[in-house]
N, C-alpha and C positions, 0 to 999 in steps of 0.2 A: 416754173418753166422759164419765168424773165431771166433769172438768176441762169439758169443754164444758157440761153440765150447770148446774156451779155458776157459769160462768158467764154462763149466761143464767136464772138465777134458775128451773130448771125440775126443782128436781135433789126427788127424791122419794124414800119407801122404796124402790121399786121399782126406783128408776131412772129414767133420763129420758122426759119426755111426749113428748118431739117428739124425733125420729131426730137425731143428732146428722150434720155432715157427711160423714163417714166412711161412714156406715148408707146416707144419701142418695144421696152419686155411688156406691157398689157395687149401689145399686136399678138405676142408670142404667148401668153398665156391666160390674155383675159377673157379665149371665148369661153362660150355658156362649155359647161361640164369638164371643161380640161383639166381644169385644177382635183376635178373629183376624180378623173381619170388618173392623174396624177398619183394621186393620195392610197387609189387600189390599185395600184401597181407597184407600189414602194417596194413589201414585200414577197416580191417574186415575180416569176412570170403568172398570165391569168390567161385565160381561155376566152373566145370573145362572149360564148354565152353565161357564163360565168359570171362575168363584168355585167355585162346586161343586165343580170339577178341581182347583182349588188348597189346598179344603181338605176334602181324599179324605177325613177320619177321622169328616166330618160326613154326616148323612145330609138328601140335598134338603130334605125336610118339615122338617126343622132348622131347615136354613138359609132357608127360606122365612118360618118362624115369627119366628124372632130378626131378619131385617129387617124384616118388620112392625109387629113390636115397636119397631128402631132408628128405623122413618121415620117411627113416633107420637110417638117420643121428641124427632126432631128430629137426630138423628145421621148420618142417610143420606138422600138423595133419590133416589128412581124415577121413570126416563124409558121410556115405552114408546119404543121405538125401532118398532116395526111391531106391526100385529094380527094379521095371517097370514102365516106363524104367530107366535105372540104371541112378542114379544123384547122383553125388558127391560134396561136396567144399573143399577148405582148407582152415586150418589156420593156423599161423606166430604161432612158440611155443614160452615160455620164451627165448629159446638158439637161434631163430631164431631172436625175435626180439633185442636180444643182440647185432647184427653183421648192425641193421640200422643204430646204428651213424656212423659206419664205410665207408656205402654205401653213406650216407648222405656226407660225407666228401669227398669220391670218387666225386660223383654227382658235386658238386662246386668246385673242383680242376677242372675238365674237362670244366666247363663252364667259369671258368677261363682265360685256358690254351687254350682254343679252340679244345680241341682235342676229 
């Protein structure tokens, strides 16, 4: 972070004024389950109860929060699919699926690592 700091001229006792990019993209994809969200949505669209089932260790209001959050961010789109009774899915946008090779690289470090 000093390194990016010093070099945009922003570097202070403190520390840096402005997030460096690391601080930035972990704003946009480090909360809890996005990345998982991510990950099942790569291939296709999913339905929200779908997703739900796929990722049992989340609880719905979770996952209802954290796409809300994704499709303000630009990382998912939601389609009603019907109103009665309401159906919805998502899908991965360009900016979202930008961020899987990075998951993907996450993904096999940890399998790695054993962690």
């Amino acid at each position: 972070m000093k390194d990016e700091c010093a070099k945009n001229n922003t570097e202070s006792i403190s520390g840096c004024r402005e997030p460096c990019p690391i601080e930035r993209g972990m704003r946009v994809i480090g909360g809890k389950w996005k990345g998982s969200i991510l990950w099942h949505l790569k291939d296709g669209p999913v339905r929200f109860n779908e997703l739900a089932r796929q990722m049992s260790g989340a609880s719905k209001k979770m996952i209802d929060q954290r796409l809300k959050e994704m499709e303000a961010q630009g990382l998912v789109n939601r389609d009603v699919i019907s109103t009665r009774p309401i159906a919805v899915a998502y899908e991965i946008t360009d900016l979202g699926r930008s961020v899987l090779g990075i998951l993907n690289q996450l993904k096999d470090w940890a399998e790695e690592y054993g962690v």
